[in-house]
KEKOLKE-717594 format. One record per residue (C-alpha): residue in three letters; x, y, z. Coordinates in steps of 0.5 Angstrom, whole numbers, padded with zeros to 4 digits, always signed. Example, Ala and Ser with C-alpha at 12.3 -4.5 7.8 and 13.67 -1.06 7.14 Angstrom:
2
ALA+0025-0009+0016 SER+0027-0002+0014 
This chain:
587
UNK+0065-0299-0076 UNK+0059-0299-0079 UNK+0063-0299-0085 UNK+0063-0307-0083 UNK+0056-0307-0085 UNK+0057-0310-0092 UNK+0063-0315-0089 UNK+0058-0319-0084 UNK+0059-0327-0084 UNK+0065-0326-0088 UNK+0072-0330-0087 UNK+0078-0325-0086 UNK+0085-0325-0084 UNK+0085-0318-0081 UNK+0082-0313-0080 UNK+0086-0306-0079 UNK+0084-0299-0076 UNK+0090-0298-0073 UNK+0093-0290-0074 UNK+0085-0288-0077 UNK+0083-0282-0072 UNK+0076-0281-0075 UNK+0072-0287-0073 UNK+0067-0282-0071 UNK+0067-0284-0063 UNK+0073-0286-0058 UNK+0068-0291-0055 UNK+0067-0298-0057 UNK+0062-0301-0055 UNK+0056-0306-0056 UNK+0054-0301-0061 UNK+0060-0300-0065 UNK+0062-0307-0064 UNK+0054-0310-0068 UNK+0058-0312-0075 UNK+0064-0313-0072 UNK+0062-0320-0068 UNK+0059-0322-0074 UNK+0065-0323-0078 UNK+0071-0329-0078 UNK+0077-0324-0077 UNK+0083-0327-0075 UNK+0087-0321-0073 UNK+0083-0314-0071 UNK+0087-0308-0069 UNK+0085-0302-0067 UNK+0092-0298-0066 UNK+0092-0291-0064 UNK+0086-0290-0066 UNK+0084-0283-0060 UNK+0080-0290-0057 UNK+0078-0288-0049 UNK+0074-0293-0047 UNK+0073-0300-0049 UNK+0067-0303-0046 UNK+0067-0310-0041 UNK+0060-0312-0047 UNK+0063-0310-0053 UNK+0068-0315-0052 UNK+0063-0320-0050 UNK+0062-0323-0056 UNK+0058-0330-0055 UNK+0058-0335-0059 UNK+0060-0331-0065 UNK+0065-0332-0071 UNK+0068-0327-0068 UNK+0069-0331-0061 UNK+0071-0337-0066 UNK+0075-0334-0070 UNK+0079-0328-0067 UNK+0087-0330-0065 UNK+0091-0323-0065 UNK+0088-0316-0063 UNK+0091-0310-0061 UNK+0090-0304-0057 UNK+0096-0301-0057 UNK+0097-0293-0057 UNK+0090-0291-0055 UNK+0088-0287-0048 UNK+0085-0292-0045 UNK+0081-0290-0038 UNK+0076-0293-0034 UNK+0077-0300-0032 UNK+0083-0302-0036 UNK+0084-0308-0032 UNK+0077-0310-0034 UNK+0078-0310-0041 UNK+0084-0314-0040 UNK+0080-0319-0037 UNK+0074-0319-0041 UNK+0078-0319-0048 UNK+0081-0326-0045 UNK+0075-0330-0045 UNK+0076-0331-0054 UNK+0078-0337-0053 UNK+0083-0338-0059 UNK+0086-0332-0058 UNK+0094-0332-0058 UNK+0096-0325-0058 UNK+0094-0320-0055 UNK+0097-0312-0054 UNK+0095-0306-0050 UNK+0102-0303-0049 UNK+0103-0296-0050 UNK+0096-0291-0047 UNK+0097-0286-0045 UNK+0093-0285-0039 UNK+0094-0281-0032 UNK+0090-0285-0028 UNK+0088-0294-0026 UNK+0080-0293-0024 UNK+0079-0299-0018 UNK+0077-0305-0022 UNK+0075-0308-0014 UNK+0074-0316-0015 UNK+0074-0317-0021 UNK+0077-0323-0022 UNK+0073-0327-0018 UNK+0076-0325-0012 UNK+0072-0323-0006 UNK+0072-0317-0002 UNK+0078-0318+0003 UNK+0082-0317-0003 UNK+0089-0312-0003 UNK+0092-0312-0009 UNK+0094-0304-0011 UNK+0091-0302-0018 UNK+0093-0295-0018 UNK+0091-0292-0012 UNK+0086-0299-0010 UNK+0088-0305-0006 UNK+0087-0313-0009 UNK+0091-0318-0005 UNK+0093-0323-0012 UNK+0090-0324-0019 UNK+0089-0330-0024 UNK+0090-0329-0031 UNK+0082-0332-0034 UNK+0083-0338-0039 UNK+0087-0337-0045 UNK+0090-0344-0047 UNK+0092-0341-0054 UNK+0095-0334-0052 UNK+0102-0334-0053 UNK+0104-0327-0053 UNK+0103-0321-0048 UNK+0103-0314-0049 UNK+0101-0309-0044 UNK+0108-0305-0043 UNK+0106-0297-0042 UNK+0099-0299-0041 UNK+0098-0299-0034 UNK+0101-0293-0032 UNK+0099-0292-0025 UNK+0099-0299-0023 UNK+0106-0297-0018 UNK+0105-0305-0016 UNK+0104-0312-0018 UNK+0100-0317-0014 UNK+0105-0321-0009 UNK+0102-0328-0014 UNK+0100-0328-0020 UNK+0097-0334-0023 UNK+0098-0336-0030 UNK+0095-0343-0029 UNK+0090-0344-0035 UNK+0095-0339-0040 UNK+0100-0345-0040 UNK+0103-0343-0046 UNK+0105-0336-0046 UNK+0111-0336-0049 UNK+0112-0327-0049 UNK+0111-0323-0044 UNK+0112-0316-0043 UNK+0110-0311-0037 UNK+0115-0306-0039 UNK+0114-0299-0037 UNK+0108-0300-0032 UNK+0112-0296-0026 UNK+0112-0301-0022 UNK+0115-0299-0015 UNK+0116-0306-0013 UNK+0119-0312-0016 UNK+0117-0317-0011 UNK+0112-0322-0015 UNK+0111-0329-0015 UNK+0109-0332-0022 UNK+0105-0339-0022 UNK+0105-0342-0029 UNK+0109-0340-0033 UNK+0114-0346-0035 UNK+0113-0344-0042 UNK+0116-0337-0042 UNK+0121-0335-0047 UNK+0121-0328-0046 UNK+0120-0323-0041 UNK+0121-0316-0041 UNK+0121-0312-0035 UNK+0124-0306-0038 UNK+0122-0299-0034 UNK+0120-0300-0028 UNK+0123-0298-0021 UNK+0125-0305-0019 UNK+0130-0303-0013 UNK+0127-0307-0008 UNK+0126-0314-0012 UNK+0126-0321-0009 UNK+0133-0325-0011 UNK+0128-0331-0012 UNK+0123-0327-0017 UNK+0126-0331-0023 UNK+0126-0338-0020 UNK+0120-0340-0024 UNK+0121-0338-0031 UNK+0125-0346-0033 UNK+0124-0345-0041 UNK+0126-0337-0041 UNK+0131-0335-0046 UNK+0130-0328-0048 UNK+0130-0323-0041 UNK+0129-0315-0042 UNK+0131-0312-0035 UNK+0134-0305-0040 UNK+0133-0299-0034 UNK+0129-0303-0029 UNK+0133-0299-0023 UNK+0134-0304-0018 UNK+0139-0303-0013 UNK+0147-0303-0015 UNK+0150-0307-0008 UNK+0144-0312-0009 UNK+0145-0313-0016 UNK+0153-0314-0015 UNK+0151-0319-0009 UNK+0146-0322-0011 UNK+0145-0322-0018 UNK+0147-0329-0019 UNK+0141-0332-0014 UNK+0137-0328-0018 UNK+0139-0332-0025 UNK+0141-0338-0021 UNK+0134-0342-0025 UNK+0136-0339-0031 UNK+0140-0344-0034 UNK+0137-0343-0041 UNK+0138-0336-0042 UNK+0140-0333-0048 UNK+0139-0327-0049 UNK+0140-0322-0043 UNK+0139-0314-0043 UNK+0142-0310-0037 UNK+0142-0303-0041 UNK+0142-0297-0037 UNK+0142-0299-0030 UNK+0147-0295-0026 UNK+0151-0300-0025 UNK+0158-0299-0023 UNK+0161-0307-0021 UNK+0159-0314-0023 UNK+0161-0320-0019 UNK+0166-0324-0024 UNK+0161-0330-0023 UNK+0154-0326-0024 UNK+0152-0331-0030 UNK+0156-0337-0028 UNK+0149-0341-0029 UNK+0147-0339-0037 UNK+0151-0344-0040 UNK+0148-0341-0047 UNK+0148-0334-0047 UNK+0149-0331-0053 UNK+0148-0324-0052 UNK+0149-0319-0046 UNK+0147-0312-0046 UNK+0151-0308-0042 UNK+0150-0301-0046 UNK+0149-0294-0041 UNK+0151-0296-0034 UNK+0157-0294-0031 UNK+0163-0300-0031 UNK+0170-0298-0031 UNK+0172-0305-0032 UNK+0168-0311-0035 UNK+0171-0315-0029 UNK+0165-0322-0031 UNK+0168-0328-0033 UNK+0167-0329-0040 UNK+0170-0337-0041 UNK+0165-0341-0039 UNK+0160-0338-0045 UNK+0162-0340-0050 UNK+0156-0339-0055 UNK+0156-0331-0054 UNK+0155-0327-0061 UNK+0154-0321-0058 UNK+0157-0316-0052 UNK+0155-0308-0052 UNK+0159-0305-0047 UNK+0157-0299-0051 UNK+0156-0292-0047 UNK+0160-0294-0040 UNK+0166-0291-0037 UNK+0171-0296-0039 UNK+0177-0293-0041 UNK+0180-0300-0043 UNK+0181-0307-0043 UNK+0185-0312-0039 UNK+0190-0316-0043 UNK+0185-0322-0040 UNK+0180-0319-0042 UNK+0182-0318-0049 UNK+0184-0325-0049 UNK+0178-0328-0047 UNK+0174-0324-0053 UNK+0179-0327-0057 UNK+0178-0334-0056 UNK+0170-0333-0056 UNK+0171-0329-0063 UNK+0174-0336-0066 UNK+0169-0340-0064 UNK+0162-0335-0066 UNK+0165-0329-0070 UNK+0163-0325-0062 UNK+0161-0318-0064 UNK+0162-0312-0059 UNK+0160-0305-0058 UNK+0164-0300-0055 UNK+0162-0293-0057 UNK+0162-0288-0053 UNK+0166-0290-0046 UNK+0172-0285-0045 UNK+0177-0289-0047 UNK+0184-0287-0048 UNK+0189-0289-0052 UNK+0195-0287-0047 UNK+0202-0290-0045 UNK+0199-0295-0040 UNK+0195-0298-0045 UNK+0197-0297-0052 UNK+0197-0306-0053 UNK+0189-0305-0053 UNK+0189-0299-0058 UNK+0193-0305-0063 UNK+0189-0309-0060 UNK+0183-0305-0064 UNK+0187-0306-0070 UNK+0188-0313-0070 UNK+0183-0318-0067 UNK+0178-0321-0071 UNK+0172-0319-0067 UNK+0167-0314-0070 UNK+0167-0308-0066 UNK+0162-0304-0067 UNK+0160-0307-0074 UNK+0154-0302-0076 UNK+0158-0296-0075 UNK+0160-0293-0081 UNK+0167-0291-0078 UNK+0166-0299-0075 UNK+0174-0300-0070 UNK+0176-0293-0070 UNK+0174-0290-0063 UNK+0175-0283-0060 UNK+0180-0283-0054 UNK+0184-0278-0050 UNK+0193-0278-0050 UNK+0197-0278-0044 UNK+0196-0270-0044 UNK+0190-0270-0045 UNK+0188-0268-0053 UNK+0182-0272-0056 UNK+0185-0276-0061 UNK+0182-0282-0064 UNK+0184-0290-0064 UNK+0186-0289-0073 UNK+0190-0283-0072 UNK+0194-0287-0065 UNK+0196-0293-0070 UNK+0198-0289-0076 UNK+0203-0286-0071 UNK+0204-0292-0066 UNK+0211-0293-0067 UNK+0212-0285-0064 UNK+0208-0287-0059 UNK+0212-0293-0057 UNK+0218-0289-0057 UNK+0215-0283-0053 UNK+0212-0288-0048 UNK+0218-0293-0047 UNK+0225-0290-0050 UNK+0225-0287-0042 UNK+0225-0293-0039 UNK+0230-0297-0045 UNK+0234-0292-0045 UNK+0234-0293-0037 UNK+0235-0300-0038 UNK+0240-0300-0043 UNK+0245-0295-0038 UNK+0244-0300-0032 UNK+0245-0306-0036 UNK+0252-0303-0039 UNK+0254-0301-0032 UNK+0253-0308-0029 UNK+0257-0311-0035 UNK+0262-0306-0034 UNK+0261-0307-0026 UNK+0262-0315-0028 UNK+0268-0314-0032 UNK+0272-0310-0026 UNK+0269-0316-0021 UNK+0272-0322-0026 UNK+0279-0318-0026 UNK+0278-0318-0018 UNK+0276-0325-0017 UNK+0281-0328-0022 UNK+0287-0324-0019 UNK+0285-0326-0012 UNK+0281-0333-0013 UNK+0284-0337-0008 UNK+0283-0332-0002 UNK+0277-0330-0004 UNK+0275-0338-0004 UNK+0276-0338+0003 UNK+0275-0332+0006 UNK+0267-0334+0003 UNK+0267-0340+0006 UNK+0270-0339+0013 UNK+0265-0333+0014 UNK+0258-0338+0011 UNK+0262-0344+0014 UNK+0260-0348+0009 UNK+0262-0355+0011 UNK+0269-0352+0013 UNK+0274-0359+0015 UNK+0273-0359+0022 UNK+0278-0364+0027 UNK+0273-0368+0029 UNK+0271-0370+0022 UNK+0278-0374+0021 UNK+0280-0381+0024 UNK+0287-0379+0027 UNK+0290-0372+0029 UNK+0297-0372+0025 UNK+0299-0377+0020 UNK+0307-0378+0022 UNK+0312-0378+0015 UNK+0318-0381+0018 UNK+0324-0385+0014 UNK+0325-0392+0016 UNK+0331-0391+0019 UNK+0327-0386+0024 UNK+0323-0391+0028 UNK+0324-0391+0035 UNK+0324-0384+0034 UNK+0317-0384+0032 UNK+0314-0391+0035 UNK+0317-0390+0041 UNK+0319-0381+0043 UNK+0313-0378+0041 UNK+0307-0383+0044 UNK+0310-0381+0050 UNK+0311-0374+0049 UNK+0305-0373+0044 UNK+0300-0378+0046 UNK+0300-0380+0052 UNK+0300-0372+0055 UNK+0297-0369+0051 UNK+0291-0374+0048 UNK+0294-0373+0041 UNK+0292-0378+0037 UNK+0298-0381+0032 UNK+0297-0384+0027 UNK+0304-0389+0024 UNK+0304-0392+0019 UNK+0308-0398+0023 UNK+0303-0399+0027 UNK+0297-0398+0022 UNK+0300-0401+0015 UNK+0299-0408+0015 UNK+0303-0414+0011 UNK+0303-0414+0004 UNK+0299-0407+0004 UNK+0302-0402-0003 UNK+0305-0397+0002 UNK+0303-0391-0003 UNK+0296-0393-0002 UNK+0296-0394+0005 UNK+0301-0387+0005 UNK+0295-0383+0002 UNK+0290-0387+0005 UNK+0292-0384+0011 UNK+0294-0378+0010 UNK+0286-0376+0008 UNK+0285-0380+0015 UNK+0289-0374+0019 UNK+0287-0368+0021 UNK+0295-0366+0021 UNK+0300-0368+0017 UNK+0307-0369+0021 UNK+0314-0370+0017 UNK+0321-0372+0022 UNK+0326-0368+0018 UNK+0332-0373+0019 UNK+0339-0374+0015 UNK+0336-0381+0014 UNK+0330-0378+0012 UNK+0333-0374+0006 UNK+0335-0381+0004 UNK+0329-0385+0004 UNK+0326-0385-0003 UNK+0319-0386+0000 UNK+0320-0381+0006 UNK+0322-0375+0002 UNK+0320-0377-0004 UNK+0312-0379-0004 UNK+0311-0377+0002 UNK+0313-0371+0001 UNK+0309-0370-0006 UNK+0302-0372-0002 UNK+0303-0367+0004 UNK+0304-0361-0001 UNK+0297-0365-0004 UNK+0294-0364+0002 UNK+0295-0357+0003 UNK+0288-0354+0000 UNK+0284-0346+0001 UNK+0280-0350+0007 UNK+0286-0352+0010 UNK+0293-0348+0008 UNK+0297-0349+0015 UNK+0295-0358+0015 UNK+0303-0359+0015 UNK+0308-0359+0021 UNK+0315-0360+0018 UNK+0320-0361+0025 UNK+0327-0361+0023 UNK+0330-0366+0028 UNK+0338-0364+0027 UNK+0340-0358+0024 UNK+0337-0356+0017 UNK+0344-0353+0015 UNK+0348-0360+0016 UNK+0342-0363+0012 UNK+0344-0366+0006 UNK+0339-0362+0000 UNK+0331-0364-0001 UNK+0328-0361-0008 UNK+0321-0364-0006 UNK+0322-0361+0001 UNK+0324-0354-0002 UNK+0318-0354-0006 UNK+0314-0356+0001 UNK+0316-0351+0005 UNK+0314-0344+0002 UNK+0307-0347+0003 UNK+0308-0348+0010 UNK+0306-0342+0014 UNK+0313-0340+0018 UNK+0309-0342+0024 UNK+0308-0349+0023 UNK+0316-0350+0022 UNK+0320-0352+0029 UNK+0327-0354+0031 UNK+0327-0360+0036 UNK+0333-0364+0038 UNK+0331-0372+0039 UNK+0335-0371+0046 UNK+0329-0367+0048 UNK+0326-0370+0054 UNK+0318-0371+0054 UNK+0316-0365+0059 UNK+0320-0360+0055 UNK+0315-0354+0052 UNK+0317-0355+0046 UNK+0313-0361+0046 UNK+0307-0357+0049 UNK+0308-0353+0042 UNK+0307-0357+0038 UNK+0301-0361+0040 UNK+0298-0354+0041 UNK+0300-0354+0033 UNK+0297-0360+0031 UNK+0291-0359+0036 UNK+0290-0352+0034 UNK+0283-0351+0030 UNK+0283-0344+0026 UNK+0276-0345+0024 
């Protein structure tokens, strides 16, 4: 330091000590400090330089050019003991200054710094081994970067708050790996922070409103911070709530083995997740929403796959920002369950592992359990396609050949036995079998012209009027001037029944034996096979021949053909039958 002799009242940019072991001492003091605070330096660095104490006096510089001129110091990688925090403090007071940094000491143990900070003595904020209630950073408008990662070793605990109130325009800060044992702090005046690293310490116990007053923050470090992996799957997204900016997240190395889906549904501009060295079996977050992402480091986890979702989804980020992902060394496998990822390796646009010499190419494990790699399984995908899936086609291909030849032999039986099997379907699901109550009339009666007393007058009362059937003639029901073949139609599809008086008069009227003869036999359907009653009034034998009628009745079941003499009285039973056969109701 007394080299600096020749150096006072100078203007210089940087003074730079770092890494030299000889300065002859391993105090800084008032002494060693003499020439220093008479140089306009901007940056002084004293760098691992074996420094272990830096006293309060030394850093109070007056109105010096030092204290005028001096915006960056670093401290860092010294052995720093005694009043470290003091130090902290005093060095605060250069007004210009925008940076500072004292991480990396190597120190065992935080000496009491008792109140220094103004407070009385109540105070219970723990430094090491000592209590203090809260302290508030001393002014440094112009600071913007903060370093004391590893420079408080022993801390164990932060103050409940911490007030930054006149250090405004803080942009960085970093209290990593100050073996904190608790994370339940609460920060005033940091509106301005853009990055924070919290990296290292024992967060297990963290509050979920630890981060709501950091509004500006873009870049959060939380690499090995061991908070408690339940909490974390819960109530991870109240922690980020606030963080709406957020564009760089580092999760690495927390243990952590599941994430709620919609863990980040506030950081709309995230841009890089790191999520290396916990132990995910699967990334389970929704990735759709962040759609600026460029970097996502899955690297050293426990997945052995992704979900055809989750390859999408990397996908449609990759078209849109040329995404880069990082798997190395998650024990993947390349198997039969799930050869569509290791195409999936081979074929998609996004970068994986772009700074590995043997970037896409990835060690996995076969289905019997040798280690291969990703190159060597696509080399050789389609053997691995057939073993995986020539079982299972092979199988599907003997099904499908039974079914046709089972469908084959259903056809022949189907097309040999059509109509029966048409209606036995429909009488066991009754599906909208014709019913008696569904027609107007009971029986529709065909009858020759000649044959009209015998139907207009013997049947009502042998029919009608003791049995309820209701007769529908077409004498009483055909009006003038009507086109007979139309009523005679009409009126067989309003009838239930369909019965035909056989009479010699009968076999000679054309529209008698003839037309309604041809519509009875048209009536005659699989849902209703027994819908005609043919009543021979005299002997068939004595008859003249009926061709039509022929046809008819090998159609009409033996049953439904009765022998009646017009002579019959009404009580007769014969009359009694057939009103049971018109009445009768199969289904």
């Amino acid at each position: 330091m007394m080299a600096l002799y020749g150096l006072q009242h100078q203007q210089m940019a940087v003074i730079d000590f770092s890494g030299v072991h000889a300065l002859y001492t391993t105090d800084v003091d008032v002494q060693t400090m003499k020439y220093a605070r008479t140089i306009c330096v901007k940056r002084l660095s004293f760098a691992n330089t074996n420094i272990q104490r830096f006293w309060n006096r030394a850093a109070y510089a007056g109105h010096t050019p030092i204290a005028r001129c001096l915006q960056e110091i670093d401290l860092s990688g010294n052995r720093l003991v005694g009043d470290v925090m003091a130090i902290f403090v005093a060095l605060l007071y250069f007004k210009n200054l925008t940076s500072f940094r004292m991480d990396s000491q190597h120190i065992n143990s935080v000496r009491q710094a008792g109140c220094l900070l103004g407070q009385n003595s109540s105070c219970t904020t723990k430094v090491g081994n000592y209590k203090l209630s809260s302290f508030e950073i001393p002014p440094a408008p112009k600071l913007q970067y903060l370093n004391i990662s590893a420079g408080l070793r022993k801390m164990d605990k932060l103050p409940s708050h911490i007030n930054f109130t006149f250090v405004e325009n803080l942009r960085t800060l970093d209290i990593s790996y100050c073996l904190l044992s608790t994370c339940e702090t609460t920060f005033f005046g940091l509106k301005k922070l853009e990055t924070f690293d919290l990296s290292g310490n024992y967060c297990y116990n963290i509050s979920e409103t630890f981060f709501d007053f950091f509004p500006s923050l873009r870049n959060l470090r939380l690499s090995n911070f061991n908070v408690n992996p339940e909490f974390f799957r819960e109530r991870a997204w109240r922690m980020f709530k606030n963080l709406e900016l957020l564009q760089t997240l580092d999760l690495s190395d927390n243990n952590l083995l599941h994430l709620d889906p919609s863990m980040l549904r506030a950081q709309r501009h995230l841009k890089e997740l790191n999520l290396a060295g916990n132990r995910l079996q699967s990334l389970s977050l929704d990735l759709a929403p962040h759609k600026d992402l460029v970097l996502l480091d899955l690297s050293h986890n426990m997945l052995p796959t992704l979900l055809p979702r989750e390859m999408q989804e990397l996908d449609t980020l990759s078209a849109r920002h040329n995404l880069s992902l990082r798997l190395r060394g998650n024990p993947l496998l390349c198997a039969c369950s799930n050869l569509d990822f290791v195409r999936w390796i081979w074929a998609t646009a996004v970068d994986l592992d772009r700074d590995e010499s043997s970037a896409g190419n990835y060690t996995c494990v076969t289905d019997a359990g040798e280690v291969s790699d990703t190159q060597r399984v696509m080399e050789e995908y389609d053997f691995h396609w057939r073993r995986c899936h020539g079982q299972l086609m092979l199988g599907i291909a003997s099904a499908a050949f039974l079914l046709q030849m089972l469908a084959l032999v259903i056809a022949y039986v189907v097309s040999r036995s059509w109509t029966h099997l048409r209606y036995m379907w429909k009488v066991m699901k009754r599906l909208r079998l014709p019913r008696r109550e569904h027609f107007r009339r009971d029986a529709y009666v065909g009858y020759a012209d000649a044959d009209w007393r015998l139907a207009c007058l013997t049947l009502p009362g042998c029919l009608q009027e003791r049995h309820g059937v209701r007769l529908l003639l077409r004498d009483f029901e055909e009006l003038p001037g009507s086109i007979r073949a139309e009523s005679i139609i009409e009126h067989i599809d309003d009838s239930w029944k369909v019965l035909l008086l056989v009479t010699r008069d009968f076999a000679t009227d054309e529209w008698a034996c003839g037309f309604t003869v041809q519509q009875a036999q048209r009536s005659i359907t699989d849902t209703m096979p027994d819908r005609v009653i043919v009543v021979f009034m005299e002997d068939p034998a004595r008859l003249p021949p009926m061709a039509s009628l022929e046809r008819l009745l090998r159609m009409v079941p033996e049953s439904n053909v009765l022998h009646v003499k017009k002579e019959t009285p009404p009580g007769h039973p014969v009359w009694d039958r057939l009103a049971e056969l018109i009445l009768f109701d199969s289904h």
